[in-house]
Structures are given as structure tokens and as C-alpha cells.
Backbone bond lengths (Angstrom), bond angles and torsions (degrees), N, CA, C in turn:
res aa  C-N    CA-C-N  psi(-1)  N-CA   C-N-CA  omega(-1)  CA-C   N-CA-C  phi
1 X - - - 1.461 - - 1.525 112.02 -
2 X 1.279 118.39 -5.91 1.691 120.47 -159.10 1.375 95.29 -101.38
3 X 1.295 119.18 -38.95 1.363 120.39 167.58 1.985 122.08 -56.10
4 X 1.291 106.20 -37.38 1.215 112.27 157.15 1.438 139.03 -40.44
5 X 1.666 81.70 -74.39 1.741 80.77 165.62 1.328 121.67 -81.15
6 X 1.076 129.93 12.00 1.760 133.34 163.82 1.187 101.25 -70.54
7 X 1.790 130.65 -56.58 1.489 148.44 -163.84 1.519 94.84 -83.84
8 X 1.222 144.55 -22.04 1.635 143.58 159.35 1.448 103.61 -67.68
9 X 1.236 125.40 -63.92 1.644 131.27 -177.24 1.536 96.31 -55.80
10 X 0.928 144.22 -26.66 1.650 117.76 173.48 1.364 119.46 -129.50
11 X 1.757 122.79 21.33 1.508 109.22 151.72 1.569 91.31 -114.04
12 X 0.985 171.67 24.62 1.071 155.61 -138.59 1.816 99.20 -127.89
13 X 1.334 120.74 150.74 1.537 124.57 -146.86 1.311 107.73 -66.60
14 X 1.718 105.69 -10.14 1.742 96.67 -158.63 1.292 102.61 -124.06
15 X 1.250 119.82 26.52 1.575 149.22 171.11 1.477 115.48 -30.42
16 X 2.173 94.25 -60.48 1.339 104.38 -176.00 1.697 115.06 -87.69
17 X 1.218 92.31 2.64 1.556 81.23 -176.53 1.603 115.82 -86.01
18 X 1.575 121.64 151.05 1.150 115.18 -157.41 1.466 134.17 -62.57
19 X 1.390 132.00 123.59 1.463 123.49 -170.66 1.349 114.88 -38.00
20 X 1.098 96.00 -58.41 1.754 108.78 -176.72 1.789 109.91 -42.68
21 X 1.007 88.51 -49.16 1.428 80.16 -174.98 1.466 128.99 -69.09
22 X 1.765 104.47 -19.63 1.798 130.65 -178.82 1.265 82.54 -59.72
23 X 1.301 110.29 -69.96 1.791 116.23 -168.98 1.374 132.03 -39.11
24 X 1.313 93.35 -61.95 1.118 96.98 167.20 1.852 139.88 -42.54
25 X 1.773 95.09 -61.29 1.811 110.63 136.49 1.386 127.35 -8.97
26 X 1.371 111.02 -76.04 1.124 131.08 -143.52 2.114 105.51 -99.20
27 X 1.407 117.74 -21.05 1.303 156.21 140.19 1.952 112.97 -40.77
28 X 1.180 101.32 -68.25 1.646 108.00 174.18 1.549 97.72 -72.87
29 X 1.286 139.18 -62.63 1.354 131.27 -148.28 1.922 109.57 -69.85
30 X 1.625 95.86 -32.30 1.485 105.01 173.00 1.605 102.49 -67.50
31 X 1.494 121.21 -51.38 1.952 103.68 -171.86 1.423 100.36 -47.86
32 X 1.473 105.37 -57.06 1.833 111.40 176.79 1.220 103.90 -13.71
33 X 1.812 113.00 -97.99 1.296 95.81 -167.49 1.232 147.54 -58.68
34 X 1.550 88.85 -2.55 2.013 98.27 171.92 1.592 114.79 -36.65
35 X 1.434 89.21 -54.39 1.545 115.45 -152.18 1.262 93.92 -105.85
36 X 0.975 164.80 13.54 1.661 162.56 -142.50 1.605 88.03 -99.88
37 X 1.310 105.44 -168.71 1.642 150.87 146.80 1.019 102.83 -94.05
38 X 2.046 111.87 163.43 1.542 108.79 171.63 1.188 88.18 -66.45
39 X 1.121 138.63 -54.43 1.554 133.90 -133.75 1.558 104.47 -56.21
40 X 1.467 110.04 -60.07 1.515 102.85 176.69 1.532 120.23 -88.73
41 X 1.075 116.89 24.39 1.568 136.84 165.75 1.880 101.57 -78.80
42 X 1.221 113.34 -42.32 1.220 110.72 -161.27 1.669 95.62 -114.08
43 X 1.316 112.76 27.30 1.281 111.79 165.90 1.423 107.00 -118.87
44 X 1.295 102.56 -22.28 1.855 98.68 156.57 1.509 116.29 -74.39
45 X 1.423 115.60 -29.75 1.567 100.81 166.74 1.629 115.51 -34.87
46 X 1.630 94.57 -79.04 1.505 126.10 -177.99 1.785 98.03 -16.50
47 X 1.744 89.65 -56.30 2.034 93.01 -166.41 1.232 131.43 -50.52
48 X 1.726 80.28 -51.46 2.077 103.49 174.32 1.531 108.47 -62.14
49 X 1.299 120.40 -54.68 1.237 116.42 167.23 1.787 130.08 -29.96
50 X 1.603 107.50 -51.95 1.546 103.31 175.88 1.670 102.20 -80.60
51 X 1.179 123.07 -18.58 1.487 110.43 175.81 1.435 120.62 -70.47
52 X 1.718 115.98 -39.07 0.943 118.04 -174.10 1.527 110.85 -74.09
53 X 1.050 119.21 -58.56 1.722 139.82 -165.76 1.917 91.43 -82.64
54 X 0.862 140.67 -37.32 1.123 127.30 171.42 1.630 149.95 -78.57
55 X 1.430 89.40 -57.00 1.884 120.61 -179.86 1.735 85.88 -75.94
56 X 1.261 116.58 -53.54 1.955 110.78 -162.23 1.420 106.80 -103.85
57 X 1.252 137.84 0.14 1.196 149.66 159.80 1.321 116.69 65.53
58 X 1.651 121.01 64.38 1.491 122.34 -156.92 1.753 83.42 -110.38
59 X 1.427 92.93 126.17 1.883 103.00 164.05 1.574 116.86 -41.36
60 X 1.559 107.08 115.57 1.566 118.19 -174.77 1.593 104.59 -48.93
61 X 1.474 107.68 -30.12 1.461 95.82 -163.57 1.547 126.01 -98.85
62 X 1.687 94.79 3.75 1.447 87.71 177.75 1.946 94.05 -110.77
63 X 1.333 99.17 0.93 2.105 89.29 178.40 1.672 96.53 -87.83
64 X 1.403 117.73 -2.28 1.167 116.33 -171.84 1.469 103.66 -97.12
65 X 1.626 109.81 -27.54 1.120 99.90 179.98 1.464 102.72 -93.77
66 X 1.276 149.20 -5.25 1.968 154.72 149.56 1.350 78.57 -29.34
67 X 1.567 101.71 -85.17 1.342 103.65 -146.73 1.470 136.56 -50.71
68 X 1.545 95.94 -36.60 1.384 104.10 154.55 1.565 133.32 -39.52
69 X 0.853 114.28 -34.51 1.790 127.44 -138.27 1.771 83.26 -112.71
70 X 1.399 121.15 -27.32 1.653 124.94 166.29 1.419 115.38 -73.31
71 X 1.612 121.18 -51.23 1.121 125.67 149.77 1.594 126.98 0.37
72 X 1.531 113.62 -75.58 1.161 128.95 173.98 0.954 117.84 -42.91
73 X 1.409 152.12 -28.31 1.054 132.10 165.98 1.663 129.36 -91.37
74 X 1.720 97.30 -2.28 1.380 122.85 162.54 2.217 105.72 -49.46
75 X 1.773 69.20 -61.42 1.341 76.50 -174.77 1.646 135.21 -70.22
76 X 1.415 103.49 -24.72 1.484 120.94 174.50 2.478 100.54 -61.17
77 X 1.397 104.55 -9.28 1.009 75.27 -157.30 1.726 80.86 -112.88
78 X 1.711 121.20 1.14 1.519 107.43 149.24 1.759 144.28 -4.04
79 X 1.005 102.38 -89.16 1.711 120.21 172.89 1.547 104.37 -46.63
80 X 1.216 135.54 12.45 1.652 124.79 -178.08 1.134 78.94 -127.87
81 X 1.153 138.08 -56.40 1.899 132.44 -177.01 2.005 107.37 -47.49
82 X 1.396 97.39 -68.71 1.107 104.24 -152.93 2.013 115.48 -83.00
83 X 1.045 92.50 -18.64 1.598 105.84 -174.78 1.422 112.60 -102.04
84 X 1.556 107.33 116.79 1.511 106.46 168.90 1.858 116.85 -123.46
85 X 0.968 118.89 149.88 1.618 133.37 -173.90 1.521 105.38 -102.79
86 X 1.516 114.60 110.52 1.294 103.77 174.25 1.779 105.74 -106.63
87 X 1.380 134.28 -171.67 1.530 126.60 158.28 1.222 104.64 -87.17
88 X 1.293 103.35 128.31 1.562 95.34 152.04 1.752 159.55 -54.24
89 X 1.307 85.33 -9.45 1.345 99.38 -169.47 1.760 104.67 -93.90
90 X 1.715 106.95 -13.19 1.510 111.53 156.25 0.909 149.34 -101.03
91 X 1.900 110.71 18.61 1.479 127.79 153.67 1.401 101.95 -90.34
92 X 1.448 112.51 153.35 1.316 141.25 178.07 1.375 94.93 -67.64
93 X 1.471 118.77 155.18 1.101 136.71 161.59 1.139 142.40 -2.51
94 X 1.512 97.66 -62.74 1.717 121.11 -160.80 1.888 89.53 -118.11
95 X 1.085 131.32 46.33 1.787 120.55 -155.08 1.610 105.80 -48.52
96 X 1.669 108.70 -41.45 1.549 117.55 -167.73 1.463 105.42 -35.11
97 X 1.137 102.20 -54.21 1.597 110.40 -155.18 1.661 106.93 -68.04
98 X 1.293 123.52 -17.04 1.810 114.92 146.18 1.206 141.91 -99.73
99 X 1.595 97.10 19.45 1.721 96.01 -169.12 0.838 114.23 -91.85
100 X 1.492 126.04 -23.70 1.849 128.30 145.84 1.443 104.61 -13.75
101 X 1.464 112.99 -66.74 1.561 120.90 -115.99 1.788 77.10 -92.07
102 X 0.909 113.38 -46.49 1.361 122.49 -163.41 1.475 111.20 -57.22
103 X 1.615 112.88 -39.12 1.283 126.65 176.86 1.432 110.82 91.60
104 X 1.773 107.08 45.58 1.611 108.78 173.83 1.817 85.12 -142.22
105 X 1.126 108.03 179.02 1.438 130.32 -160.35 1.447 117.09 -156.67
106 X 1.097 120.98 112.73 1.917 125.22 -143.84 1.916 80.26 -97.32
107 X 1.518 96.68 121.83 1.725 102.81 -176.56 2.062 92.83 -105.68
108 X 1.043 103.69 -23.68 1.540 80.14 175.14 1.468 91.75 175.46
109 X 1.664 106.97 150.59 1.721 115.43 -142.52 1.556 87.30 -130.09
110 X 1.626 124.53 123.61 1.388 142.60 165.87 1.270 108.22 -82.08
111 X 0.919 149.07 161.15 1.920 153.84 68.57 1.824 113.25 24.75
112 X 1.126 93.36 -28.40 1.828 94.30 170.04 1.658 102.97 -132.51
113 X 1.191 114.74 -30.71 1.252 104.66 -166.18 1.632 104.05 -152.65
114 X 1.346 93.60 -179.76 1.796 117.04 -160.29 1.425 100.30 -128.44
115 X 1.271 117.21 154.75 1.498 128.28 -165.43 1.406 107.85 -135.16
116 X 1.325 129.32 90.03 1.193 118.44 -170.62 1.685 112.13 -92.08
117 X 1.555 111.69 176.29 1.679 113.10 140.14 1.675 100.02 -127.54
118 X 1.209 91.18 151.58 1.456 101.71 -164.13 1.532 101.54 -121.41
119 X 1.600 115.63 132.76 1.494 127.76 175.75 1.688 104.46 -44.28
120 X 1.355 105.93 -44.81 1.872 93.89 -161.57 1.522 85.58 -81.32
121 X 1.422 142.51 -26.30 1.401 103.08 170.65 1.549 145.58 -104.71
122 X 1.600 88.01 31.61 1.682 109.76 143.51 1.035 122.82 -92.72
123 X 1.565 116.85 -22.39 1.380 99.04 178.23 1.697 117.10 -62.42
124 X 1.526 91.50 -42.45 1.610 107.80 -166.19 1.668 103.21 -62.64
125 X 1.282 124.91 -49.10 1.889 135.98 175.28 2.154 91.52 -39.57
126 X 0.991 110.73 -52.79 1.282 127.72 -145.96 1.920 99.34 -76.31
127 X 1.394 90.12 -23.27 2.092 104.78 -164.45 1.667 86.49 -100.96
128 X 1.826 109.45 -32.94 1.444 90.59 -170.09 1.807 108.63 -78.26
129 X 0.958 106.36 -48.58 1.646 130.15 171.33 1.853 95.83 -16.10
130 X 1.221 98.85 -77.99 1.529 106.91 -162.86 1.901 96.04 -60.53
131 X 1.159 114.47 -54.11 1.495 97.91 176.47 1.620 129.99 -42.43
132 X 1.763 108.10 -59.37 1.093 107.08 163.90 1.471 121.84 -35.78
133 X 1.486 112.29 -68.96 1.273 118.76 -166.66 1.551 102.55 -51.63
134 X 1.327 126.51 -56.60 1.454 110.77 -179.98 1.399 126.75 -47.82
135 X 1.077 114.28 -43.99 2.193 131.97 164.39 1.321 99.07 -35.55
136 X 1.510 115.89 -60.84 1.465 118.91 -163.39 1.498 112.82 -71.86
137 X 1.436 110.93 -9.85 1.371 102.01 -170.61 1.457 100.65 -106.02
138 X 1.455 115.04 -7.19 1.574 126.30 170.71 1.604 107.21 -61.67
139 X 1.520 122.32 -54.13 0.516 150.56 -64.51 1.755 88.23 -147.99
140 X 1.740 113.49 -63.38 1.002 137.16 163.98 1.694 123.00 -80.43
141 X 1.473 97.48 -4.50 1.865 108.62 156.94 1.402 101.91 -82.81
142 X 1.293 132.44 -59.31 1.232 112.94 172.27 1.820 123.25 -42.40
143 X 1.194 104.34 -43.27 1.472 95.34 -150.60 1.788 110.12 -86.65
144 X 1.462 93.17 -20.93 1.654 124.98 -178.11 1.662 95.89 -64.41
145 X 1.250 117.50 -24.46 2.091 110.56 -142.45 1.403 90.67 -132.57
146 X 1.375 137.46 -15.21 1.546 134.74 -154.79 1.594 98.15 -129.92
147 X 1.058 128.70 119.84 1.645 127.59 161.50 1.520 101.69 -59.74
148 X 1.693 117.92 162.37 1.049 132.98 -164.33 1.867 100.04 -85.21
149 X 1.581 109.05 -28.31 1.266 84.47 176.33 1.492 120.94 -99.54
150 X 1.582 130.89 12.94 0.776 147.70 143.98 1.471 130.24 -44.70
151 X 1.059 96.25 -34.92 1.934 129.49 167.41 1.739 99.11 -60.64
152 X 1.200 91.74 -91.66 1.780 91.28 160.46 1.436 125.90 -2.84
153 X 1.081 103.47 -77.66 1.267 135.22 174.47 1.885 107.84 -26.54
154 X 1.651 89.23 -58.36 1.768 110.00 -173.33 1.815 91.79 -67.20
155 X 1.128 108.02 -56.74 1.509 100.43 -159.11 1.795 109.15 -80.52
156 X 1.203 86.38 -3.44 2.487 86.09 161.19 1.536 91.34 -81.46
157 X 1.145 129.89 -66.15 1.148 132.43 -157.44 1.844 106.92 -53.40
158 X 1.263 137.62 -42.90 1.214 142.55 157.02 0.938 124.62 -77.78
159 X 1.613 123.34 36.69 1.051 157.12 172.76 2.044 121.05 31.57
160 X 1.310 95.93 54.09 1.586 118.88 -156.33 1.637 76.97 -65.92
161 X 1.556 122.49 165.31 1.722 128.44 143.13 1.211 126.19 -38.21
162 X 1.622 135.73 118.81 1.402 115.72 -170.29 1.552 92.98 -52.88
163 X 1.542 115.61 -54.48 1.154 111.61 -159.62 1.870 126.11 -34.60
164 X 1.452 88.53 -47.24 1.985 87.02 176.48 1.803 94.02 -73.49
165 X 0.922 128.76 -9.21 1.356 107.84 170.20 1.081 130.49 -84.80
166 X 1.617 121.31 -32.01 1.458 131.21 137.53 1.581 123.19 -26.99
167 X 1.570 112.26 -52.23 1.470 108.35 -171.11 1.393 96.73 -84.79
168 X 1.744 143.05 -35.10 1.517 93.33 163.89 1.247 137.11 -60.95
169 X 0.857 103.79 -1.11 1.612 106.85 -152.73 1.437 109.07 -89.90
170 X 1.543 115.87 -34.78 1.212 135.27 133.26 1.541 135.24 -28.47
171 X 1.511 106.85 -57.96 1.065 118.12 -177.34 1.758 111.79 -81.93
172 X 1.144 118.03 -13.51 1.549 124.92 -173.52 1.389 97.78 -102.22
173 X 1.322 135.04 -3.31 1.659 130.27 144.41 1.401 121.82 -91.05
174 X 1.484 105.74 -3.60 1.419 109.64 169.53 1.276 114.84 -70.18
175 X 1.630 115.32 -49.39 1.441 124.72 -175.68 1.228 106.89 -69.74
176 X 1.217 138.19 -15.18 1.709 126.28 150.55 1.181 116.92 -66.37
177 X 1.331 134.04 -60.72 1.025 129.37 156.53 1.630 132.60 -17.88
178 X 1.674 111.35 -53.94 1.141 115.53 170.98 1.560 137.42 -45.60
179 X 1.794 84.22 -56.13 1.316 101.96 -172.60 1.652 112.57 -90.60
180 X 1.323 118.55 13.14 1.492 133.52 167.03 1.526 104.62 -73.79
181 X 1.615 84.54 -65.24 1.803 94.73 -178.85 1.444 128.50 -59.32
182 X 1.594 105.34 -30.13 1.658 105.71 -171.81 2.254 91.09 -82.80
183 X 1.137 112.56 -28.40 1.820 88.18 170.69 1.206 103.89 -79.70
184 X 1.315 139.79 -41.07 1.454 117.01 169.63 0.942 123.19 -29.99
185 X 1.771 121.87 -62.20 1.644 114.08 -176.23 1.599 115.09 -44.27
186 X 1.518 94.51 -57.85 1.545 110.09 -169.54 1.652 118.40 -62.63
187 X 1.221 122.37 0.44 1.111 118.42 173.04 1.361 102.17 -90.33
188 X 1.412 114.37 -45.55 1.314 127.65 173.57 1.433 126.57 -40.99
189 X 1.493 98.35 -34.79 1.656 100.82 -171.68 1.753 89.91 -92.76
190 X 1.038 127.54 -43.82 1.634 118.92 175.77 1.356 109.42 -49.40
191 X 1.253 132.07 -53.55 1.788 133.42 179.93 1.449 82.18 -42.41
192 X 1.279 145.41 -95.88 1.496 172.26 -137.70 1.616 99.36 -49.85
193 X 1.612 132.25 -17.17 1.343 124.73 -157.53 1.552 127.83 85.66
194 X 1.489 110.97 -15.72 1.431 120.53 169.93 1.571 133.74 -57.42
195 X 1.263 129.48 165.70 1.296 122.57 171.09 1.784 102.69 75.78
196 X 1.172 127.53 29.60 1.091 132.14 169.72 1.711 123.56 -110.28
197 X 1.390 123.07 114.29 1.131 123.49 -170.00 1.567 112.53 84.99
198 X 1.465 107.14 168.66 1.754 113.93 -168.57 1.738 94.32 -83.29
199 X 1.255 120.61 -48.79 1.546 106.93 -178.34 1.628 110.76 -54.47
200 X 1.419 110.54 -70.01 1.414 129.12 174.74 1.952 112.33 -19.14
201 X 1.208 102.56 -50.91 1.416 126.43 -162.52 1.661 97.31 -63.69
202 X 1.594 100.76 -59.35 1.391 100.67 -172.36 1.051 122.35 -69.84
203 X 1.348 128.58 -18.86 1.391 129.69 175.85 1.585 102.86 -75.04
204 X 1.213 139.42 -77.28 1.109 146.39 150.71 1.609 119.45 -4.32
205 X 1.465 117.65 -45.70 1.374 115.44 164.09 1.778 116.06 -49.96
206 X 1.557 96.78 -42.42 1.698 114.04 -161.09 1.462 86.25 -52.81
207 X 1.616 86.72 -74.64 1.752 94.29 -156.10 1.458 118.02 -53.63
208 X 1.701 131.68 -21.58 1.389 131.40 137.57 1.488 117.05 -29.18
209 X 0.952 117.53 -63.14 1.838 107.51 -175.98 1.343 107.25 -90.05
210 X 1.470 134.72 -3.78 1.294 118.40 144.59 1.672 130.90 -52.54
211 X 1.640 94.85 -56.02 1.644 112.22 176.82 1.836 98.24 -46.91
212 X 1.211 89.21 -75.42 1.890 104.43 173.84 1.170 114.08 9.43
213 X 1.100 114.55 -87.10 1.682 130.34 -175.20 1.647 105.34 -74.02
214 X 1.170 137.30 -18.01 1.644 101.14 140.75 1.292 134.99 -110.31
215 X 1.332 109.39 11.52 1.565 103.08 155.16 1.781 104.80 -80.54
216 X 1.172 109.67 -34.48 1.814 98.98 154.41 1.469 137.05 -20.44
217 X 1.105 91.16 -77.60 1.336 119.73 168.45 1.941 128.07 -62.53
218 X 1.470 112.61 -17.06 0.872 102.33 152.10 1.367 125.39 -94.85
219 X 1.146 115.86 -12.15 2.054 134.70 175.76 1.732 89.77 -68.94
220 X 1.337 116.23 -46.92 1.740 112.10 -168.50 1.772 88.16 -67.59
221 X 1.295 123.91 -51.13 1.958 113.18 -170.50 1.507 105.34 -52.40
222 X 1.496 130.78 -64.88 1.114 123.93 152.13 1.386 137.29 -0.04
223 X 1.415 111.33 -86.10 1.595 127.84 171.51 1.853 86.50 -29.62
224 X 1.232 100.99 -77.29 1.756 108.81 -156.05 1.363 124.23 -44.48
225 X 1.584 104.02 -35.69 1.399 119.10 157.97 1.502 118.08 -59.33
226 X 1.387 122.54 -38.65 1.227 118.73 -177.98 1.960 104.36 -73.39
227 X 1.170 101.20 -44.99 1.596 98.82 168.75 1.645 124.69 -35.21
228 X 1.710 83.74 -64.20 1.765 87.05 177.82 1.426 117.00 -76.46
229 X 1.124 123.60 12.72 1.834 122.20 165.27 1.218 100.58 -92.91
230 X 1.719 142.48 -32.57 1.525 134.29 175.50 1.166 101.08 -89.68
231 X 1.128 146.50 21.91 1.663 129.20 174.74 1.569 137.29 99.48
232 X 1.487 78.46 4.47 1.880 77.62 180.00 1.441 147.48 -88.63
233 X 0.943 115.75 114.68 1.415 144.01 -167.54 1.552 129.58 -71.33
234 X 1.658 91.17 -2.20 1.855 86.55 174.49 1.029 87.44 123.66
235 X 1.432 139.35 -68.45 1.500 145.93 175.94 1.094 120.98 -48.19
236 X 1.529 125.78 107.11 1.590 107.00 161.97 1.787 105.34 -99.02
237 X 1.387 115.33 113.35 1.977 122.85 170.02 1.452 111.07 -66.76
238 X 1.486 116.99 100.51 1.421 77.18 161.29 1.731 112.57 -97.98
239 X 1.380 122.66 -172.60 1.050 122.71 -179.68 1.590 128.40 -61.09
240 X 1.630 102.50 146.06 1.169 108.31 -129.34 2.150 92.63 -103.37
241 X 1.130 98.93 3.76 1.913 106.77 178.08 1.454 99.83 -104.64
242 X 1.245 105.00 140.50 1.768 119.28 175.21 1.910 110.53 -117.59
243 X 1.559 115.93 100.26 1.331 86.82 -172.96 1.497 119.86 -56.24
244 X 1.451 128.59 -178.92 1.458 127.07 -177.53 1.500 91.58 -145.23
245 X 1.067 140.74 27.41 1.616 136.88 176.18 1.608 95.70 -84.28
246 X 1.352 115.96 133.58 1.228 148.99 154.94 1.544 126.47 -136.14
247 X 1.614 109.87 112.93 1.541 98.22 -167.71 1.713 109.47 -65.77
248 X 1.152 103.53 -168.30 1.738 107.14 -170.33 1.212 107.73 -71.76
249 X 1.527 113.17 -45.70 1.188 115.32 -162.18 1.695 123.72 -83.42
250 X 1.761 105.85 -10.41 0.959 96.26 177.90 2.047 113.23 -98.32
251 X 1.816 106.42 9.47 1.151 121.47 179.15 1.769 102.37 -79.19
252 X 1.711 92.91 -38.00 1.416 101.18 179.09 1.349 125.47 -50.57
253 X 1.465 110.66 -77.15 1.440 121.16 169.05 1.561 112.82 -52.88
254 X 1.512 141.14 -32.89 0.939 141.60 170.91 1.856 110.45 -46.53
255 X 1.151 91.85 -70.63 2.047 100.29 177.38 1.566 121.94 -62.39
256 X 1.781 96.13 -20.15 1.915 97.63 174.66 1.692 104.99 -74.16
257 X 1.256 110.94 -42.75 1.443 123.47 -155.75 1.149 84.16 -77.32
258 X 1.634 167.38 -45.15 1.030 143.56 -101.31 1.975 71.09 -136.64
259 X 1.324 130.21 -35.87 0.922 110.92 -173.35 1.957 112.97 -81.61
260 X 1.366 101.27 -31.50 1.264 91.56 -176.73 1.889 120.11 -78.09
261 X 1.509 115.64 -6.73 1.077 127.56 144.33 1.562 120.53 -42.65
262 X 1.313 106.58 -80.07 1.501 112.00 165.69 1.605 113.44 -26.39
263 X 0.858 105.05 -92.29 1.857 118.49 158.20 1.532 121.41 5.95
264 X 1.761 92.43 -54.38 1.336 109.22 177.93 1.320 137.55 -69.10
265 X 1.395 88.15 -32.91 1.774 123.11 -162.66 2.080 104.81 -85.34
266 X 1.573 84.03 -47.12 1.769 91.73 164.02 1.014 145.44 -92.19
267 X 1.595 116.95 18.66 1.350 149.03 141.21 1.216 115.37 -59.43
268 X 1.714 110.16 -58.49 1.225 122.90 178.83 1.726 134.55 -64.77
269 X 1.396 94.51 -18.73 1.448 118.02 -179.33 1.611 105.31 -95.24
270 X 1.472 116.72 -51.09 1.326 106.52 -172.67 1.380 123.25 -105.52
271 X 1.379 113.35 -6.02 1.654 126.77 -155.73 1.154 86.08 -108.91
272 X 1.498 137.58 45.79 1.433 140.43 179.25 1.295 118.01 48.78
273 X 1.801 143.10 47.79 1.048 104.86 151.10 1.440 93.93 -132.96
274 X 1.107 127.50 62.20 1.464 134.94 150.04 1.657 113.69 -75.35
């Protein structure tokens, strides 16, 4: 998938338009939804959505499938929101008959204990949901529309440490690297009869991330060798121009939307419906 969005981040329509300015964008609309309402929480969905899938033209079905695949850990973290354990022996009698009122819902009844879902932690799944999801869609406009060294680019210019700019930069040829090598193995062990069955599989996984990390590690001696045959000195430069082209129209709708958000958000905060 990393290869994907590498090959999305640099044909995609909004390529040339200036990082700085994605960032910037995409920077304000994420504090937004920090702090938003749902209401205008899910009007930055709506936004990011026509920017991403529209203005830069990223296939609906694979940002659908990103997003998905982020999801999951939304959801892995469900059952701590929504599920609570009370004792049994400190509900009353008859409990059913207040769990309406109370705003919990008895999901399954122990010998020691009770298993609820509880109203406030749907509300909260339901407040976190829309936040996340808006972040992520901040989030994946950047990363969907901006090449990685374009990124770079943003964080010389805001005068980040070369040094942490060196180690991504490093580290974001690692993850090619990685994930080159870990299908290599695994193709390897499929030619071979491997990866068959739940025992089979797991053993075969092991010895995959055993191999892993030193065919790693000899791809990292490599790289370094190839470094020190062009000249390198400790420094990695990257280039030192940032384009700044933004057409009109997307400065336009960019500064309307961002104001009628605002607009929205301080209605919601002060015009009573906080």
C-alpha cells in the first residue's frame, strides 16, 4: 500500500500545487476539528472529501479502502468506550426496569457480575468517531496530494533540524526497502510449498521476520556503500526551492470554506448550542 500512495502523491492533479500551502490547509482544518462541534466536524469530512477525491483525483476506492484499514484501530479500541462491568450484588433486584432510564443497557448478566453498554459511552465512541475520522481525512489530503520529499521541503522551510530531516528521509527509504524484502521472502516461501495451514503459517511467519532483518541489514550496508561512492559526507541536502503556485480558484474556495467553517463553529459555541 506504501508504494501506492507514494505513486498517488506524485501523479495526482494537485501535485503542482504548493506544499506549503497543502499544509498549511490541511494544518488549520485538522486544529478545527480538534476543537469543532460534530456538526462542523463532519463538515470538514464533506470538505476533505471533495478536495481529496475531487480537486487531486485520488481513486474513491482505494481512499475508501486507507480509510478503512485506519478505522480498525478506531474500532479495536471500542469495548473500553462502550462496555462497562458492574457487581452484581450492587444492582437492585429487578435492575432491567432502570436501565432505560439510567441510559445503560445490560448486554449480558454473570453470577458475579453484569455487562453493560452505557448511553455516555456511545455518546463519547460517536464524538470520538467523527473527530478521528475528520483528522484522518486532514490528514490523508496531505499525504494523498504532497510527495514525501516535498514534505521535506515544508519542514526546511519551517526551519525543522536538518538532522530530524535527515532521519526521515532515511527512514522513508527504509520502508521501501522493508516491504520489498518482506514479499521477497514470502514469495519465496510460497514457490517452496510454505505458508500453508495455521501451524505451517506460523512457523513460516517466524522464520520470515527472522530472515527479514538480515536481509535488511544487508540492503542498509549497500544503501551506505552507495552513499559513500557519490560523496556523502554526513549531510543529506535536499532541494533547496519550494514551489508556491496555487491557482485562484483553489485560494478562493480554500479561504471561503475555511471562513464559513469558522462561522459555523462560532455559532455553535456561542449562539447557544454548545
Amino acid at each position: 500500500m506504501i508504494r501506492q500512495i507514494d505513486t498517488i502523491a506524485c501523479t495526482n492533479r494537485m501535485e503542482d500545487v504548493s506544499p506549503l500551502w497543502k499544509s498549511g490547509l490541511a494544518a488549520a482544518l485538522l486544529l478545527l476539528a480538534y476543537a469543532a462541534h460534530g456538526p462542523v466536524q463532519l463538515l470538514v469530512i464533506l470538505w476533505m472529501l471533495r478536495w481529496t477525491l475531487r480537486h487531486a483525483g485520488v481513486p474513491p476506492l482505494f481512499y475508501l479502502t486507507l480509510l478503512g484499514s485506519a478505522c480498525v484501530f478506531y474500532a479495536a479500541s471500542l469495548p473500553a468506550l462502550l462496555i462497562e462491568f458492574v457487581p452484581s450484588a450492587s444492582l437492585p433486584a429487578a435492575p432491567d426496569a432502570g436501565d432505560a432510564a439510567e441510559g445503560r443497557w445490560t448486554l449480558l448478566a454473570l453470577p458475579s457480575w453484569t455487562v453493560y453498554v452505557t448511553g455516555n459511552g456511545l455518546h463519547t465512541a460517536a464524538a470520538l468517531f467523527l473527530r478521528m475520522l475528520a483528522g484522518l481525512c486532514c490528514m490523508f489530503f496531505l499525504m494523498l496530494t504532497t510527495p514525501f520529499p516535498k514534505l521535506l521541503l515544508v519542514l526546511r522551510t519551517l526551519r525543522v533540524p536538518l538532522l530530524v530531516i535527515e532521519l526521515m528521509q532515511i527512514t522513508y527509504r527504509f520502508l521501501f526497502l522493508l516491504t520489498e524484502t518482506a514479499q521477497q521472502l514470502y514469495t519465496a516461501q510460497r514457490a517452496r510449498g510454505g505458508q500453508t495451514g495455521f501451524r505451517r503459517r506460523l512457523q513460516d511467519t517466524a522464520a520470515l521476520v527472522f530472515r527479514l532483518f538480515g536481509r535488511t541489514m544487508e540492503r542498509y550496508r549497500g544503501l551506505s556503500q552507495g552513499l559513500a561512492s557519490r560523496g556523502y559526507t554526513g549531510d543529506i541536502l535536499p532541494a533547496s526551492e519550494i514551489g508556491r503556485f496555487v491557482p485562484p480558484r483553489f485560494r478562493r474556495e480554500g479561504w471561503a470554506g475555511l471562513l464559513l467553517l469558522l462561522t459555523a463553529e462560532a455559532g455553535l459555541r456561542w449562539g447557544g448550542g454548545a
